[in-house]
VEXTITI-139967 format. One record per residue (C-alpha): residue number from 1; x, y, z. Coordinates in steps of 0.001 Angstrom, whole numbers, plus 524288, in hexadecimal, padded with zeros to 5 digits. Each point is the difference from the previous one (the first is absolute). Layout:
% residues N
> seq xx yy zz
> NUM X Y Z
...
//
This chain:
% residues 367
> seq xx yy zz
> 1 D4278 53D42 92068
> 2 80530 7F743 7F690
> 3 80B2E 7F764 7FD92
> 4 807A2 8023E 7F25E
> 5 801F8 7F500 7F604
> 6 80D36 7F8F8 8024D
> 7 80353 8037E 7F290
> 8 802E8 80D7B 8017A
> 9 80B18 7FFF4 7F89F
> 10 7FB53 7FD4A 7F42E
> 11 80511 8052F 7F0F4
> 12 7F823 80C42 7FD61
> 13 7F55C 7FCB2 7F55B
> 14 7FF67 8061B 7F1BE
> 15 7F93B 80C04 80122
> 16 801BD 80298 80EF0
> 17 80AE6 80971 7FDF8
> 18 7F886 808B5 7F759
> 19 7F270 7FF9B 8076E
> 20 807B7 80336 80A89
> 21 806E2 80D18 7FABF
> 22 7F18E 801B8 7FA3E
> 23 7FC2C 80253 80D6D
> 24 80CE3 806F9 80497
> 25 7FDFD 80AFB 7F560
> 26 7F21A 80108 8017B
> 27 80271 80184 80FFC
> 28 80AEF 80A8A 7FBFE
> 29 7F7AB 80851 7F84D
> 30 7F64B 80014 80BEF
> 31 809C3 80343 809A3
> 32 804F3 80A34 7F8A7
> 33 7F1E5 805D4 7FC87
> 34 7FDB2 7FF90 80FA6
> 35 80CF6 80752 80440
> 36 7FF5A 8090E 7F4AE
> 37 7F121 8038C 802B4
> 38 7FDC0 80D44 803F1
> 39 7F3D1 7FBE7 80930
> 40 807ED 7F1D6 80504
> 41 80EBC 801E6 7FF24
> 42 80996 8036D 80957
> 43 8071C 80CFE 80276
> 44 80C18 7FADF 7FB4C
> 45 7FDD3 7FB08 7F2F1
> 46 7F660 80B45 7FE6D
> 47 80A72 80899 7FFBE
> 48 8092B 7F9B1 7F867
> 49 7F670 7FFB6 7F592
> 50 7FF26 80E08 7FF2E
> 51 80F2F 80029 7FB3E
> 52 7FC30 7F5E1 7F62B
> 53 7FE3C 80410 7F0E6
> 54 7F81D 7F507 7FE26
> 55 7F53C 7F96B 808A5
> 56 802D3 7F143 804C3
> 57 7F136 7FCA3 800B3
> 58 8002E 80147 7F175
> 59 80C41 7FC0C 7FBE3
> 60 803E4 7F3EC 80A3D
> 61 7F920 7F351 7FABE
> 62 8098A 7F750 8043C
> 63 80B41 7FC29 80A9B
> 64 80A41 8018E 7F60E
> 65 7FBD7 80F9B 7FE22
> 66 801EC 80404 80E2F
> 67 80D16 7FF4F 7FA44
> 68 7FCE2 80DAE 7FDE4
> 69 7FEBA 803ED 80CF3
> 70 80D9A 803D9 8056B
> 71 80733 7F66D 8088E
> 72 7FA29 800B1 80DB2
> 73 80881 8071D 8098E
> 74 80139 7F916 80CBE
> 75 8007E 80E9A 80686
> 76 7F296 80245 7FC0F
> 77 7FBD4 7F7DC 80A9E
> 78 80A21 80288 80925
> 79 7F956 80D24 80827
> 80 7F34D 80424 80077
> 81 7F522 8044B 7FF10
> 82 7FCA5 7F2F5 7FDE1
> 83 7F284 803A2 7FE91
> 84 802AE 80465 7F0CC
> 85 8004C 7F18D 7FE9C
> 86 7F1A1 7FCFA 8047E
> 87 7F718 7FF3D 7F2EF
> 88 7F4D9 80A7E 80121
> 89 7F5BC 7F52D 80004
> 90 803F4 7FB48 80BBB
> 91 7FF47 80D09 80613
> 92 7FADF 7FE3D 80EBB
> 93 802F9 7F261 8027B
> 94 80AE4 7FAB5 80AFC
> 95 80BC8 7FFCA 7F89D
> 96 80D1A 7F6AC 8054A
> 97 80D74 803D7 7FCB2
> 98 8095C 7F527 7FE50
> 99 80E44 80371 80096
> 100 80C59 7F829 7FA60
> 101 80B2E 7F99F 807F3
> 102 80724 80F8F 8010B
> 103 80C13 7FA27 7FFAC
> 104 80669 809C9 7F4BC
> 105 7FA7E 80C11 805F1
> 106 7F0FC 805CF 800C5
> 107 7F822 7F42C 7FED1
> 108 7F61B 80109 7F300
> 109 7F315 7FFCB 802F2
> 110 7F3D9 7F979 7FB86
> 111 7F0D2 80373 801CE
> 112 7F78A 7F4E8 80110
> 113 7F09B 7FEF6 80249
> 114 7FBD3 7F245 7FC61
> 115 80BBD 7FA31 7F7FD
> 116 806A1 7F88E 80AC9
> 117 7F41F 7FA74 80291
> 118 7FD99 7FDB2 7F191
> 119 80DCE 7F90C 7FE2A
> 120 7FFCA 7F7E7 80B48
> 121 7F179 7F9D2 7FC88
> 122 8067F 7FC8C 7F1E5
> 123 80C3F 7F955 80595
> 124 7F64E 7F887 80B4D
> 125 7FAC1 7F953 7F4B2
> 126 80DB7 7FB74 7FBCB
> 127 801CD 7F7D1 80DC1
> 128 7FD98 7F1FB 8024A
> 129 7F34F 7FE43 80887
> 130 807E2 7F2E4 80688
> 131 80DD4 80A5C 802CE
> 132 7F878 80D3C 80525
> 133 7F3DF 7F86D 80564
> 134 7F36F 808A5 7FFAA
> 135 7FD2B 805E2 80E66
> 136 80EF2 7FDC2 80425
> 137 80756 80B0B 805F8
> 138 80A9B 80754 7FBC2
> 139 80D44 805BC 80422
> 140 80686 809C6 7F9F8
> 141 80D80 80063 801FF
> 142 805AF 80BB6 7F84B
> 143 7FEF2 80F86 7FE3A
> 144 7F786 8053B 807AE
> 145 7FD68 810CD 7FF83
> 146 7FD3C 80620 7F459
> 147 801B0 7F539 7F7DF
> 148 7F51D 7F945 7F748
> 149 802BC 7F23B 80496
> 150 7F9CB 80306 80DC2
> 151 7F2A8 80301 7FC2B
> 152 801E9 7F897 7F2FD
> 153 8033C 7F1E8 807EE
> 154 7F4CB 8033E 809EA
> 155 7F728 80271 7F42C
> 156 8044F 7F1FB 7FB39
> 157 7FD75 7F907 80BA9
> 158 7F2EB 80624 80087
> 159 7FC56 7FCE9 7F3F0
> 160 801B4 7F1AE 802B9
> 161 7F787 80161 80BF3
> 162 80C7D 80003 808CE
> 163 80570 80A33 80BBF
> 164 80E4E 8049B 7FCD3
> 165 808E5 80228 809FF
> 166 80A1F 80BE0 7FE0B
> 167 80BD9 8019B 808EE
> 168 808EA 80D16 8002F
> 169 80BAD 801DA 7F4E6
> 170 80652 80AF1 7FC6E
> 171 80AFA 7FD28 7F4B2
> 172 80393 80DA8 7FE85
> 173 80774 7FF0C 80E1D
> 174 805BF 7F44C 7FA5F
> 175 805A0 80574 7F40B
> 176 8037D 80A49 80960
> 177 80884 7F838 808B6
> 178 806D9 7F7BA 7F3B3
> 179 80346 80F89 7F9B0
> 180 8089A 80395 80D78
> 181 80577 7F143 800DE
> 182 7F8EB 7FB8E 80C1D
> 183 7FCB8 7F223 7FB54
> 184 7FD4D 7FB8A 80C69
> 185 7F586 809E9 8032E
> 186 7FA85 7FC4A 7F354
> 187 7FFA9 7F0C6 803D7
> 188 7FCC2 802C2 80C48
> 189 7F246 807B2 7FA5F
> 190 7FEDE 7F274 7F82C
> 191 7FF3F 7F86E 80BD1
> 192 7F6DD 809DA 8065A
> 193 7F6C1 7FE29 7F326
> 194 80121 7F0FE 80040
> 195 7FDCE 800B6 81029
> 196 7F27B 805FC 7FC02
> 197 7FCF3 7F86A 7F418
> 198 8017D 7F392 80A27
> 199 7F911 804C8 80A49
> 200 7F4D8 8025D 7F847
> 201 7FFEF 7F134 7F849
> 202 80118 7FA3A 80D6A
> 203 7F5F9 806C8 80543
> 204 7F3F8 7FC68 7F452
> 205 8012B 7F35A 7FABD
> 206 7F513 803BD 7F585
> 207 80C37 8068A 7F821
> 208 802AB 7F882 7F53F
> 209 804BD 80B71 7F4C7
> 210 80B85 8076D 80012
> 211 802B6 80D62 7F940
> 212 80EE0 80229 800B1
> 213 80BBE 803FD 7F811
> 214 80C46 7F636 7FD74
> 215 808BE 803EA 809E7
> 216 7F617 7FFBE 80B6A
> 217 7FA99 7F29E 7FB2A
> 218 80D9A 7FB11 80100
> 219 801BA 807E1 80D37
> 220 7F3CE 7F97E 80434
> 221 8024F 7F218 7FC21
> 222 80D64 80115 807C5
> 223 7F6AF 7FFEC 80C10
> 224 7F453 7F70C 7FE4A
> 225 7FAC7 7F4C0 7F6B4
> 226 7F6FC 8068F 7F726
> 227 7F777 7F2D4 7FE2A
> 228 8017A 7FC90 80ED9
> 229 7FA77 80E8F 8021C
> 230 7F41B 7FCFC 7F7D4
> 231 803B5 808D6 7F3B0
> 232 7F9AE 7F984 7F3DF
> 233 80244 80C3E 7F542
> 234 80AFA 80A32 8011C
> 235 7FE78 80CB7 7F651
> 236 80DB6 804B8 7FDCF
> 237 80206 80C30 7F9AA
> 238 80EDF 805DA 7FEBD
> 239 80978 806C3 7F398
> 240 80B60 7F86D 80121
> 241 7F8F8 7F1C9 80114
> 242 80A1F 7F908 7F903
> 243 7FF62 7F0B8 7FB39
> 244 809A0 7FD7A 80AF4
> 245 7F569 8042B 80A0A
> 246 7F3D9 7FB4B 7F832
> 247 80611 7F0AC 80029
> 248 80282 8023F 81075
> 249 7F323 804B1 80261
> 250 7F9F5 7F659 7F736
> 251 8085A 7F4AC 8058E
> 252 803A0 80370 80CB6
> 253 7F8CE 80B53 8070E
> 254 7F0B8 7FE32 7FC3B
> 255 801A5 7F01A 7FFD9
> 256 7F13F 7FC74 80189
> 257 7FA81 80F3E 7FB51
> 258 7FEA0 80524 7F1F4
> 259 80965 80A42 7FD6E
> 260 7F90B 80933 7F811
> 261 80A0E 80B1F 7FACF
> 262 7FB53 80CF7 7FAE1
> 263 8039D 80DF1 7FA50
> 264 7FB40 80A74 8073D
> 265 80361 80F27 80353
> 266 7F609 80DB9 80321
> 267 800C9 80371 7F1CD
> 268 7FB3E 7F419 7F889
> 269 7F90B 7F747 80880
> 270 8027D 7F229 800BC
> 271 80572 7F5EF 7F4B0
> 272 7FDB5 7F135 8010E
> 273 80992 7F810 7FCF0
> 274 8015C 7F554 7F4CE
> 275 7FA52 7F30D 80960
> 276 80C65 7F888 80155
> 277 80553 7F5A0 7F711
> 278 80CAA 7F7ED 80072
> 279 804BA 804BF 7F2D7
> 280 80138 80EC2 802B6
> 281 80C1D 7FAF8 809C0
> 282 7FBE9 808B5 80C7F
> 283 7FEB1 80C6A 7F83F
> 284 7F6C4 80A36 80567
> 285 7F652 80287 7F343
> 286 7F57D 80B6E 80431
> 287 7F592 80520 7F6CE
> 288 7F6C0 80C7F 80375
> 289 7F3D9 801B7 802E6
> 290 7F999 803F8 7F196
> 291 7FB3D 80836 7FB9E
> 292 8014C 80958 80D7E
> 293 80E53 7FE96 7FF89
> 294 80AEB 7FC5C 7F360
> 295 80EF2 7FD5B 801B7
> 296 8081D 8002E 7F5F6
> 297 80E80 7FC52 7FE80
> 298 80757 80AFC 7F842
> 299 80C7B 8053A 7FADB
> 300 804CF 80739 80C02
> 301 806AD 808CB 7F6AD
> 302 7F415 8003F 7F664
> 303 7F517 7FE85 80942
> 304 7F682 8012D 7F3FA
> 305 8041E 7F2B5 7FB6E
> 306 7FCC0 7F3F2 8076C
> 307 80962 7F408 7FF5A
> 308 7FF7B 7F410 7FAE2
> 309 7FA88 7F448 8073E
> 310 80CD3 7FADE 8086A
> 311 805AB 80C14 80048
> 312 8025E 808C5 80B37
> 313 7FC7B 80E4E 800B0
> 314 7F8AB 80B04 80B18
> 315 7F3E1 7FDEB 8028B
> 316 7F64D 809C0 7FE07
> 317 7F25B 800D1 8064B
> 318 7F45E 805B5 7FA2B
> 319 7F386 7FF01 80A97
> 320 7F2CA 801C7 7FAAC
> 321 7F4B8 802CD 80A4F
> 322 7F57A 80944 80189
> 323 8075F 804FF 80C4E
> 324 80DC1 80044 7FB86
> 325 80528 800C2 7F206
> 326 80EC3 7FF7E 7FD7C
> 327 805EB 7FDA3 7F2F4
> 328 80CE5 7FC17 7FDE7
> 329 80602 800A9 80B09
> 330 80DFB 7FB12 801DA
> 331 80233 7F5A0 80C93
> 332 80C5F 7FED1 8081F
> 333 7FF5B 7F2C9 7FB14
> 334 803B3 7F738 7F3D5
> 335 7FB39 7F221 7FBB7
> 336 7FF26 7F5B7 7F52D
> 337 7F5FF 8015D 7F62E
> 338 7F814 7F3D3 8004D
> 339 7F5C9 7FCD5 7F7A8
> 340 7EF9D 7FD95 8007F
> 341 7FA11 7F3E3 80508
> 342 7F27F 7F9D9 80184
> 343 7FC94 80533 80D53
> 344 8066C 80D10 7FD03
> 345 7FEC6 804FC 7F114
> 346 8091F 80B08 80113
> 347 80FC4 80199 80266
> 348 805CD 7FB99 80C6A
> 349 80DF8 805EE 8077E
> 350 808F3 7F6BF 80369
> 351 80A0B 7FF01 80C53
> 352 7FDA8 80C92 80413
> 353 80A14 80912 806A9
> 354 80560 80DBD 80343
> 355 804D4 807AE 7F1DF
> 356 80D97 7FDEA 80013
> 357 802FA 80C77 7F98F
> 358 7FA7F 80939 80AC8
> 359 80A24 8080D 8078B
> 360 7F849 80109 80CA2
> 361 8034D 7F168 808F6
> 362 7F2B0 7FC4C 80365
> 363 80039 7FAE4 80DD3
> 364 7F3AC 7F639 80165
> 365 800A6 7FD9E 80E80
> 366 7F5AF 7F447 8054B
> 367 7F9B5 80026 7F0BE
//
């Protein structure tokens, strides 16, 4: 374990942008080679190649040319069998599925083998030895289920030698309950998650990390001291983490922890966010893990075109792995483009929140 350099914000370098696609186009053309592989890719994109008048192995060299590929179509992982999704190399082996909140109908689902495990090891080396002390314990206050941060958040404590503790949360009742109007069943389910989340701090007093989402941190903090309780590092990962809620938790809910913000949902993995300065004013900068995962800010209306830097636009994903490859796809969310910097040679998203221009009302329950 080591602790980072204090100046982590620092300008990018000359030449640290363009190593740095270097590698991203180089990792692309591997990916692309694996899924598209008769003897290593997976069902899916086998398929789909078949339909193809020309072969991506030869003719992708670079992110910008999975522009080629058609937009990805959130139904294709909506159903199963999800098995179409598991690359032939990997034929045999225990395979997790992940599944999304399932709050706009049949959740999407995600295969995974070793990449939450992969993703969580990367962002462990992101966290301040002092914060998230080696051989501390864990609790993870948030979705529990189906969802990646379960295993993902006991992988992290794990990895830094720790036990995580994992209580029981189902968000799909809450969304459930706000839908028919019964807000009080739905705070009342809040209470029941805090009464465990309690219970469980009180009980081991080697807990000193938190895994939680904004409005259960804030739930939480309603209750107890987190610096009386012993919590020296809380990982918060939420969509709508405004600058609003990023100067409370930094000023008045984790007084005496580091507040360590981050990115995070089945199909990408996890993105770190830009290590805090005054100047940014509060706002929530992110940037993804490269080269396994890209977001870009585009056009909503031209999603081929990506925005200026400053300027709002969708989001779209494009995850790279040997496990799960996904190109293009277009979030629920939108976000600031924000540019490179020293720690992280590669575009950031900015202030993150649900697309405006989507008909469906996303209810996000205790996220």
């Amino acid at each position: 374990m080591t602790t980072l350099s204090p100046d982590r914000a620092a300008p990018v370098a000359p030449g640290q942008v363009r190593e740095a696609r270097e590698r991203l186009d180089a990792w692309v053309r591997e990916v692309v080679a694996w899924h598209f592989g008769p003897q290593t890719g997976s069902p899916f994109w086998l398929d789909y190649a078949r339909r193809l008048d020309w072969d991506p192995r030869t003719e992708i060299h670079a992110l910008d040319d999975l522009r080629r590929f058609e937009p990805f179509q959130d139904e294709w992982l909506r159903g199963g069998p999800v098995s179409r999704w598991v690359p032939m190399a990997y034929k045999g082996k225990p395979v997790h599925v992940f599944e999304t909140g399932g709050s706009t109908g049949v959740p999407r689902s995600r295969i995974d083998i070793e990449d939450f495990r992969i993703d969580y090891s990367m962002f462990s080396a992101t966290l301040n030895d002092a914060a998230f002390p080696p051989g501390s314990d864990w609790l993870a206050l948030g979705p529990t289920g189906p969802r990646r941060l379960r295993l993902a958040g006991e992988h992290l404590a794990q990895v830094r030698r720790g036990i995580c503790f994992l209580l029981d949360l189902d968000p799909r009742w809450v969304v459930k309950c706000l839908k028919r109007g019964a807000v009080d069943s739905a705070q009342a389910y809040t209470v029941h998650v805090i009464d465990q989340a309690l219970t469980i701090i009180r009980a081991h007093p080697n807990i000193r990390c938190l895994i939680t989402t904004p409005r259960l941190l804030e739930a939480l903090c309603q209750k107890i001291s987190l610096h009386h309780a012993g919590i020296t590092g809380v990982f918060c990962c939420g969509t709508q983490m405004t600058p609003e809620f990023h100067r409370l938790a930094r000023e008045e809910l984790c007084v005496g922890a580091e507040f360590v913000p981050a990115y995070g949902n089945t199909l990408m993995g996890l993105a770190c966010h830009k290590p805090f300065v005054p100047e940014d004013q509060y706002s929530i900068i992110y940037h993804p893990p490269l080269p396994r995962a890209v977001l870009e800010v585009v056009d909503p209306d031209r999603p081929e075109r990506v925005v200026g830097y400053g300027q709002r636009g969708r989001i779209k994903l494009t995850t790279l792995t040997r496990e799960f490859f996904m190109p293009g796809f277009l979030e629920r969310d939108e976000a600031t483009r924000t540019p490179p910097i020293g720690l992280y040679p590669w575009d950031g998203v900015g202030d993150v929140k649900p697309f405006s221009r989507l008909n469906a009302h996303v209810l996000e329950g205790v996220h």
